[in-house]
BAVOTOR-717532 format. One record per residue: residue in one letter; x, y, z of N, C-alpha, C, O in turn. Coordinates in Angstrom, 1 decimal. Each point is the difference from the previous one (the first is absolute). Layout:
<recs>
REC, a, X, Y, Z, X, Y, Z, X, Y, Z, X, Y, Z
...
</recs>
This chain:
<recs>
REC, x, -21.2, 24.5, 18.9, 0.9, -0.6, -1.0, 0.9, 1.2, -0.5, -0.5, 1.1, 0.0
REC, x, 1.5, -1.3, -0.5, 0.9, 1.0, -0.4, -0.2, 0.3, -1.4, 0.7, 0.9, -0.3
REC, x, -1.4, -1.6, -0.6, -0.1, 1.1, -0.8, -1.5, -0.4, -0.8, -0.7, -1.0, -0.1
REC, x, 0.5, 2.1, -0.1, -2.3, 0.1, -0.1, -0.2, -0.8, -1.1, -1.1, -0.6, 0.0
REC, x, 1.7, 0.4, -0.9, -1.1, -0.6, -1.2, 1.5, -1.2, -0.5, 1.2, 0.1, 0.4
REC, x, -1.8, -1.0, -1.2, 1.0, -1.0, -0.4, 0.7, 1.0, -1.2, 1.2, -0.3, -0.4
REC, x, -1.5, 1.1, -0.1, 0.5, 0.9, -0.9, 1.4, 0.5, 0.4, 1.0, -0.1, -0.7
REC, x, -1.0, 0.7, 2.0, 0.9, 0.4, 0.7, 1.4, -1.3, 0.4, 1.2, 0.1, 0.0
REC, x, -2.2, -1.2, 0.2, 0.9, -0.9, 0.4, 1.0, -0.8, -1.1, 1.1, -0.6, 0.1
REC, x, -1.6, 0.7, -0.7, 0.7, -0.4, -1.8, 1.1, 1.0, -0.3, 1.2, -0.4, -0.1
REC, x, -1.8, 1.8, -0.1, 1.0, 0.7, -0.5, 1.1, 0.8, 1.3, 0.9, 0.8, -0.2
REC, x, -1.5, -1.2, 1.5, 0.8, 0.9, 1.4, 0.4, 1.4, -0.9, 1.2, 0.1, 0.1
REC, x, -1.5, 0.6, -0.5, 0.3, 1.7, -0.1, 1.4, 0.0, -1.1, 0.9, 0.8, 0.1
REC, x, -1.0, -1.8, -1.2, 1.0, 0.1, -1.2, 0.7, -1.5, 0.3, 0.1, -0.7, -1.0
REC, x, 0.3, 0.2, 2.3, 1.0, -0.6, 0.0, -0.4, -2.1, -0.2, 0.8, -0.9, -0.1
REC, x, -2.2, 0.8, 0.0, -0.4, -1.1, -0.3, 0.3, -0.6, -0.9, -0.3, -1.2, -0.1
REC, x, 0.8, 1.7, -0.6, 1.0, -1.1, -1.4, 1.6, -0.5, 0.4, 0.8, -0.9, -0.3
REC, x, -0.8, 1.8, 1.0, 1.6, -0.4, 0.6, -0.3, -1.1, 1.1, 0.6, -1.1, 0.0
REC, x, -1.4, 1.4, 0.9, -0.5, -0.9, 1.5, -0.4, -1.6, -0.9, 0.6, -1.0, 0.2
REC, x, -1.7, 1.1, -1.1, -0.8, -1.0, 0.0, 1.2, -1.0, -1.3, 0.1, -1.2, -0.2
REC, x, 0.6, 2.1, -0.4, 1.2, -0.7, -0.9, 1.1, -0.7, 1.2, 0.6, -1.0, -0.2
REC, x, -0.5, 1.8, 1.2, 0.8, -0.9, 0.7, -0.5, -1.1, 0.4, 0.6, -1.1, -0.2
REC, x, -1.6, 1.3, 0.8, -0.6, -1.4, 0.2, -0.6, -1.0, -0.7, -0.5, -1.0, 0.5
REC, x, 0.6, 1.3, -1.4, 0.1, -1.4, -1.3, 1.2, -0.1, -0.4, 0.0, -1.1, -0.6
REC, x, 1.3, 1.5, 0.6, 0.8, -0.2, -0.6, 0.2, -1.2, 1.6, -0.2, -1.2, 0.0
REC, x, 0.7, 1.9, 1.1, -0.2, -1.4, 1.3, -0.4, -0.6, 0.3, 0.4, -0.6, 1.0
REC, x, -1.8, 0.1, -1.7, -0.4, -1.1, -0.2, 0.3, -0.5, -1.0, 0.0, -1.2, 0.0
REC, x, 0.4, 1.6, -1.0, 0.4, -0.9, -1.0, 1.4, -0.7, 0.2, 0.3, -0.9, -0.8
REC, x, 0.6, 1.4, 1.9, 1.2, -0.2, 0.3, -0.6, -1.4, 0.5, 0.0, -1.0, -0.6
REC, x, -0.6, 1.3, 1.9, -0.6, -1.1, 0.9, -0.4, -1.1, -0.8, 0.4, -1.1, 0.3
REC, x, -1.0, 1.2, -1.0, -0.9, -0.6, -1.1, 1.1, -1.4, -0.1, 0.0, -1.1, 0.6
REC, x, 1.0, 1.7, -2.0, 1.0, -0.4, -0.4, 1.2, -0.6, 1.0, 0.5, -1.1, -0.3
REC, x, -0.1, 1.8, 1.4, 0.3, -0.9, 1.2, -0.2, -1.6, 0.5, 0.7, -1.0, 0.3
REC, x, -2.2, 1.6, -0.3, -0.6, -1.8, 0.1, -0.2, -0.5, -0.9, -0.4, -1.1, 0.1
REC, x, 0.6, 1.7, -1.5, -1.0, -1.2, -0.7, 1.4, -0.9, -1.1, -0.2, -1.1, -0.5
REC, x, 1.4, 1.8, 0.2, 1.2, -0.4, -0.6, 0.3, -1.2, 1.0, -0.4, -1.2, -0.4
REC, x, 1.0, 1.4, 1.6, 0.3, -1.5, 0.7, -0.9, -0.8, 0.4, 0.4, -1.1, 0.5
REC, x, -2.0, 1.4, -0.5, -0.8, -1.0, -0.1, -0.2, -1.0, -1.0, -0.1, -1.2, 0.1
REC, x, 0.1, 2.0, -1.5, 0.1, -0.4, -1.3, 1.6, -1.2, 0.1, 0.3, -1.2, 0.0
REC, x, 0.3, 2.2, 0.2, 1.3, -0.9, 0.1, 0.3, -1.3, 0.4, 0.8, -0.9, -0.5
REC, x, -1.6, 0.8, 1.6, -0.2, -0.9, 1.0, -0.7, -0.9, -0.3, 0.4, -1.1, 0.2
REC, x, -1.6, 1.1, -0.7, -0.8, -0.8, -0.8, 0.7, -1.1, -1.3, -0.2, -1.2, -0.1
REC, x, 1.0, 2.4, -0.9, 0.8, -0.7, -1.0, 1.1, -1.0, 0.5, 0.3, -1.0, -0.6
REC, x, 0.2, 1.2, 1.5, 1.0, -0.8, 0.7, -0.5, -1.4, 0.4, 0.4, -1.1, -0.3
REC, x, -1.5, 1.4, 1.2, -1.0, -1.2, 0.8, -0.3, -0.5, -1.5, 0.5, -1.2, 0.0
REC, x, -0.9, 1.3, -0.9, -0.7, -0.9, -1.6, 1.4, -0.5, 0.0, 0.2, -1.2, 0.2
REC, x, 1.1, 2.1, -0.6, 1.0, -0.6, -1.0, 0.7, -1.0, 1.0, 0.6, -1.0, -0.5
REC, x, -0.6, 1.4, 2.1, 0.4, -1.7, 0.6, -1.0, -1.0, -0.2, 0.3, -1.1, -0.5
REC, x, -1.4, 1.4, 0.9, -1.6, -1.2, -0.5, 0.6, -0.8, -1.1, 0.1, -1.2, -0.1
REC, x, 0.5, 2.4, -1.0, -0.3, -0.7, -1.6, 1.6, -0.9, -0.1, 0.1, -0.8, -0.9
REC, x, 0.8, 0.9, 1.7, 1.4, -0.7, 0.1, 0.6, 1.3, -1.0, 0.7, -0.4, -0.9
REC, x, -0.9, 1.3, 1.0, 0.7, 0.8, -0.4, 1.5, 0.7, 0.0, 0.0, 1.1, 0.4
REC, x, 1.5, -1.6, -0.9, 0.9, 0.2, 0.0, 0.4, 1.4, -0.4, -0.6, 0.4, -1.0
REC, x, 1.8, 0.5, 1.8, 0.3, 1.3, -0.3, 0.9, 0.0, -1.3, 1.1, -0.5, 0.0
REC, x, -1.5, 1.0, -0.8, 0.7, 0.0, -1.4, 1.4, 0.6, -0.2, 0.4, 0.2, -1.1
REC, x, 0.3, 0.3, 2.6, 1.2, 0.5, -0.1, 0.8, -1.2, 0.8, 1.1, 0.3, 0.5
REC, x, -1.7, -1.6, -0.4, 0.6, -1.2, 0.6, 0.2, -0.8, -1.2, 0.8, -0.9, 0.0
REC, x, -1.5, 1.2, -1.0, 0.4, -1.3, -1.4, 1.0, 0.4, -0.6, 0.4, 1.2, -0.1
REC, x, 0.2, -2.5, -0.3, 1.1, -0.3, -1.0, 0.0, -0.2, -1.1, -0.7, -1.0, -0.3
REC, x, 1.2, 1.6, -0.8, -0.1, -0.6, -1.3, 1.5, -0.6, -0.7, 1.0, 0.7, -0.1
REC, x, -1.2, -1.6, -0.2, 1.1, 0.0, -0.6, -0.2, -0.7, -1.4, -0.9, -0.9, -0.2
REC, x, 1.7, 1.4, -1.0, -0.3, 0.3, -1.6, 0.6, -1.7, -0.1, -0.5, -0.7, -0.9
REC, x, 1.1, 0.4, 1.3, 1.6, -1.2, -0.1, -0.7, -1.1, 1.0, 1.0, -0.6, 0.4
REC, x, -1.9, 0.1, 0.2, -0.5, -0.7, 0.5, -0.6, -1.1, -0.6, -0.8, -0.6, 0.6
REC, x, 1.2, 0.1, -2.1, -0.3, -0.9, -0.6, -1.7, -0.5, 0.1, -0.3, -0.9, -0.8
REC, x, -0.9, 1.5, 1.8, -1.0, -0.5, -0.2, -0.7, 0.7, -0.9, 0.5, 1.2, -0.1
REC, x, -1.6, -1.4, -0.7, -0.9, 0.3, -0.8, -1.4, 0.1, 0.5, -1.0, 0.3, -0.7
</recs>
């Protein structure tokens, strides 16, 4: 094994906060990659289910005489 004790492997000789921060920060990319357009994806599939209309398609009009 390349290096003797997990102590070593944690801190690699100073630089283990930089190594092991990268590799949470790229998973957290990954993470977030999948999980926004799945999320996304989901809300879309409900808001067609629910007859859900895009609210930059309605009309209002003030002078439309209905109540």
């Amino acid at each position: 094994m390349y290096f003797e004790s997990l102590h070593d492997l944690f801190f690699m000789n100073g630089h283990g906060m930089y190594v092991w921060s990268a590799y949470a920060i790229g998973f957290a990319v990954l993470a977030a990659l999948l999980w926004f357009p799945l999320s996304r994806h989901a809300q879309l599939k409900k808001n067609i289910l629910l007859g859900f209309q895009n609210p930059c398609t309605w009309t209002f009009n003030l002078f439309d005489g209905s109540k």
